[in-house]
N, C-alpha and C positions, 0 to 999 in steps of 0.2 A: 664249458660255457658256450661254448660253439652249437653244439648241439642243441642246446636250449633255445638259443636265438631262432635257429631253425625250423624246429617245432610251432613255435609261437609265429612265423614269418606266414609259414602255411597253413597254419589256423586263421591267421589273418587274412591272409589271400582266399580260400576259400569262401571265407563269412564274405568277402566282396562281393564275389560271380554272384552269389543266391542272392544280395541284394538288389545286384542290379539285374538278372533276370525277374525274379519277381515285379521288379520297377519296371519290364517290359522293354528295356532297352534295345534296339533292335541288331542282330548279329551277337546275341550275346542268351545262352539257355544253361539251364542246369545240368547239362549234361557234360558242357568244357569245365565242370567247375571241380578243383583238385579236391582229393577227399581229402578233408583234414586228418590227418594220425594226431589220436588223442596220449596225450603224455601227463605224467603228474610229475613230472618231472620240472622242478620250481614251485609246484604247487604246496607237496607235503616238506612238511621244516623237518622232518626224519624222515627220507624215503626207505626202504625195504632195500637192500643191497641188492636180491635175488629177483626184484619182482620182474616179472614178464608180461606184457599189458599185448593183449589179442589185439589187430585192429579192426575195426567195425565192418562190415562188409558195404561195398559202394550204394549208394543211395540209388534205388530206381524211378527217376523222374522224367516225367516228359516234357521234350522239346517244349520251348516258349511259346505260345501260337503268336504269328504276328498282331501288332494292337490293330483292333478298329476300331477307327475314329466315331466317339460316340454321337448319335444323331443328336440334333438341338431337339428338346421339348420344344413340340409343336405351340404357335402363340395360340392363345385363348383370340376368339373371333367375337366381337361381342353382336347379340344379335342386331339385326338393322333395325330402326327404328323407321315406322310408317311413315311415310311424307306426309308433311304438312301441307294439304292443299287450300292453297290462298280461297279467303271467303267472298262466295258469290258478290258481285257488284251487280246493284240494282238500287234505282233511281224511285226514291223514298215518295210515296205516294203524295200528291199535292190537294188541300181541302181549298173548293174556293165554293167561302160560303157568302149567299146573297139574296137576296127576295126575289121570290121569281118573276114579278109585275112589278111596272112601276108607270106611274104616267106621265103625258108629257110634259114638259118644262118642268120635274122635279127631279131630284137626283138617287143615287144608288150609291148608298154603305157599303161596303165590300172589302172584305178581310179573308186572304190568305194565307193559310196554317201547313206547313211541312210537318208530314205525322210520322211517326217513327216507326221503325219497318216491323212487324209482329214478330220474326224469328231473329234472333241477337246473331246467327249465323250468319246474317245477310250483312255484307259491308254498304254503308251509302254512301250515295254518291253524292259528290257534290251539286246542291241545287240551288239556286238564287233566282226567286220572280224579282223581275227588273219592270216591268207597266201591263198596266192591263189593254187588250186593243177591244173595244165596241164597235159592234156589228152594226151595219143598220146608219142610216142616215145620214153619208158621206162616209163614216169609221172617225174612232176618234181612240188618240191614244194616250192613256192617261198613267202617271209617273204612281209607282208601289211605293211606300214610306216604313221602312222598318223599326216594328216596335219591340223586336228584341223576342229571346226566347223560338224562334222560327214564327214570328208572325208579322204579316205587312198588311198595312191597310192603304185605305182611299177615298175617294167622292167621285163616283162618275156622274156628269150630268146629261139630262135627255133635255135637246132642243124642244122648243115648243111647236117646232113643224118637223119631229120628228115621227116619220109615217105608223100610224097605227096596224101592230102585227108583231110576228115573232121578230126577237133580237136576241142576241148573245154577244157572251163574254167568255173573254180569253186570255188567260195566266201566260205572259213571255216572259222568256227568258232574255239577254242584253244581247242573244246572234238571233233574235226572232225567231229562236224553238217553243213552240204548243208542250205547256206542262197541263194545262185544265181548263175546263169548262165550263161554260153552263148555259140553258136557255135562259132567254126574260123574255117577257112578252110584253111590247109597251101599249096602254092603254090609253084610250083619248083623254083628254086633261079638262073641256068641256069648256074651252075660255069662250068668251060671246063678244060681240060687237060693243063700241064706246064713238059714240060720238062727241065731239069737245065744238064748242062755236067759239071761234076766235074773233075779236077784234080786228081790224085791217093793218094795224101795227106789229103786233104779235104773230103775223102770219110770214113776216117779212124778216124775223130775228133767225138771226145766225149765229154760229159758232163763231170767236174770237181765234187769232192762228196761234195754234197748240194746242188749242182747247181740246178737241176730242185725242188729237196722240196723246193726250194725258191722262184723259179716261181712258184710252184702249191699255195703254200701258199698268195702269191699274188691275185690270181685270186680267191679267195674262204675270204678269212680272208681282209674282211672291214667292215669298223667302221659304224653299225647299227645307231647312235645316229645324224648321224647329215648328210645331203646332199648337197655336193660339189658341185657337177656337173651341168650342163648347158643343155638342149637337143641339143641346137645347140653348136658343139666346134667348133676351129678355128683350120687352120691346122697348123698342129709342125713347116713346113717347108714348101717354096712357090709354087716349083717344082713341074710336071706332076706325075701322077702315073702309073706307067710301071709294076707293078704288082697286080694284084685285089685280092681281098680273097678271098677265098674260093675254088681256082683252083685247080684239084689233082695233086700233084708232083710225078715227076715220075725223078729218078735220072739216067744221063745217059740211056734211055729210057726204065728205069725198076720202076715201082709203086710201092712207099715207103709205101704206104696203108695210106700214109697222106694225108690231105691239107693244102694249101697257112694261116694260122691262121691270118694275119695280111695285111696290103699294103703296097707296096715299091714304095717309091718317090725318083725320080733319083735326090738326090741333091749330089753338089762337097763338096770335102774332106774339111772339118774345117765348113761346113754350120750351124752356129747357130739354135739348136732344142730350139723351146719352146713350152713350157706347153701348150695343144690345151685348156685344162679350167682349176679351180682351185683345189686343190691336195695337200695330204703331201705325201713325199717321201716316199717309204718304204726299197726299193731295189737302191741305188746309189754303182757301186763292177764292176769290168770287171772278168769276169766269162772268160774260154774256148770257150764256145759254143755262147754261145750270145753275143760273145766281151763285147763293155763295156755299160753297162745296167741300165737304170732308170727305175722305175717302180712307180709309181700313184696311192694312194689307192684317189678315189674321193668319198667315201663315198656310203650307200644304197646300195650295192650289184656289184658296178660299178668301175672298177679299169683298167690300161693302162702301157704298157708296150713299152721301146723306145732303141733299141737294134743296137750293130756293132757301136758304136759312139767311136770316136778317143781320146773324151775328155770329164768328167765328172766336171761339174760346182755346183751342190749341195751334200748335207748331209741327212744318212736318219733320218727323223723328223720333217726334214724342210717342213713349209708351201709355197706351189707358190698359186701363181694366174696366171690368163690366161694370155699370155706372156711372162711370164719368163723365163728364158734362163736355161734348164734344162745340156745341152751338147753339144758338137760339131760332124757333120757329119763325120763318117768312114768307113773302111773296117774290124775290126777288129772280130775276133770269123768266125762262117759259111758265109762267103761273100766271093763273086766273085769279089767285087769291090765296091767303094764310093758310099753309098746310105742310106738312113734312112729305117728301117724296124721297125713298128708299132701298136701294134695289141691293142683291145679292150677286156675288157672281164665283162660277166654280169652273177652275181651267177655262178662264175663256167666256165663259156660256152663262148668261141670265137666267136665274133662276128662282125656281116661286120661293120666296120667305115664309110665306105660313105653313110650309112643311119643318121649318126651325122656329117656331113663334106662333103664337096662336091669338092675334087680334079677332077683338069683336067685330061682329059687321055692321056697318051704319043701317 
């Protein structure tokens, strides 16, 4: 029984070492490792009483090399990707379109267009025309109004002693940086002499106090936010015009050092004025000097003035529209006689109505 045990102890012990040499274990090779003596002894249920079992000759193997340690699989590097280089910034070209002439005491349309850059590579920049400045006869700097989509407009006006010669215009930005240009050349406007014979009374009439801050305030003080007006209006009244603007007056044939501001249509006494386009009232008051006076703020820089009427038919704050019946024709305030006087004004500056209106001439 003993024997048995024994046999199998060393078979056992054996199969160890080769396990763990194979397994690399270190201080441990196939060559410490006992040969096992093979026995059948347990194994066969009759063994041979005689048998004699050779045993196997020692196994020739070699030492365990020491382990090395295996390297990591190198990581995958993915390639670089190009840099993305940010897209050119440039400052998206500016269209300022306008007529190249204009004459004195009428005004200039003018519409600037941001155009879009031809190669989609190109990033824009931010741009905003904030007024336009005019060249030419003092400088006058006039407010851009945006009508959406990249495009602003405007009205610049030319004084009626605005010198004959080149002029330009010029696209600012709100820190007065030059985005664009252009020439105009103004031409003479051809007004002529008026002489008017006054009375001894009429010569002597003045302004009542407020009276003209209320006209300058007119002419200057409208409403930025929103635009009334029409390029073409209709005229107040049906009648010929027997006076043009911009004539120099000369009273009793002496030079008031003024001009004609307005046009005079010979309509009769009581003639229904209406509104040439739409308007809130600002001034509805008969005044000394201007009799009795409606005045129009039409929005964007652009306001109207309707003066000597015998009869005042609205309130100021009331809205008209083109047509409506603002007053009736008079004599009242500087008049010689039944007739509508009319004037136009843009930022400020008188300007000729028959380039928005087209009266007959007497």
């Amino acid at each position: 029984m003993m024997g048995r045990c024994k046999s199998f102890y060393l078979s056992s012990m054996g199969a160890a070492f080769i396990a763990l040499a194979l397994m690399g274990l270190p201080g441990v090779s196939l060559a410490q490792a006992p040969v096992p003596v093979l026995s059948m002894v347990g194994i066969a249920a009759n063994p041979p009483s005689a048998q004699v079992v050779k045993p196997l000759p020692p196994l020739q193997l070699r030492p365990a090399a020491t382990p090395v340690s295996k390297a990591p699989s190198p990581s995958v590097v993915p390639t670089p990707l190009k840099p993305q280089l940010p897209k050119a910034t440039a400052s998206p070209p500016v269209a300022l379109l306008v007529d190249s002439t204009v004459r004195q005491g009428e005004v200039l349309f003018v519409a600037v267009k941001i155009m879009p850059p031809k190669e989609s590579s190109t990033q824009v920049a931010s741009v905003v025309p904030h007024h336009l400045h005019w060249k030419g006869g003092g400088g006058l700097d006039v407010p851009l109004y945006s009508r959406g989509a990249g495009v602003w407009e405007t009205v610049v006006p030319v004084r009626v002693d605005h010198p004959v010669g080149p002029g330009g215009l010029t696209v600012m930005d709100a820190s007065n940086k030059a985005l664009a240009s252009s020439a105009v050349a103004v031409t003479s406007g051809g007004y002529a002499k008026q002489n008017i014979t006054l009375s001894g009374g009429m010569g002597a009439l003045t302004p009542e106090p407020g009276e003209m801050d209320a006209i300058g305030k007119l002419k200057t003080d409208t409403n930025p936010a929103e635009r009334l007006w029409q390029k073409q209006f209709a005229l107040p009244v049906p009648e010929c015009m027997n006076s043009p603007f911009g004539n120099l007056r000369y009273h009793n044939g002496k030079f008031t050092g003024n001009f004609h501001k307005g046009i005079d249509q010979r309509s009769p006494q009581g003639r229904l004025v209406k509104a040439p386009t739409e308007g809130v009232v600002k001034i509805a008051k008969t005044y000394r000097l201007h009799g009795g006076t409606v005045g129009l703020d039409h929005g964007q820089g652009v306001s109207s003035i309707y003066i000597h009427l015998s009869r005042i038919n609205v309130k100021p704050g009331q809205r008209v529209k083109s047509g409506d019946i603002l007053g009736q024709v008079g004599a009242t305030g500087f008049a010689t006689g039944p007739h509508l006087h009319w004037g136009l004004f843009v930022h400020g500056v008188p300007v000729n109505p028959t380039q928005w209106v087209h009266p007959d001439v007497c």
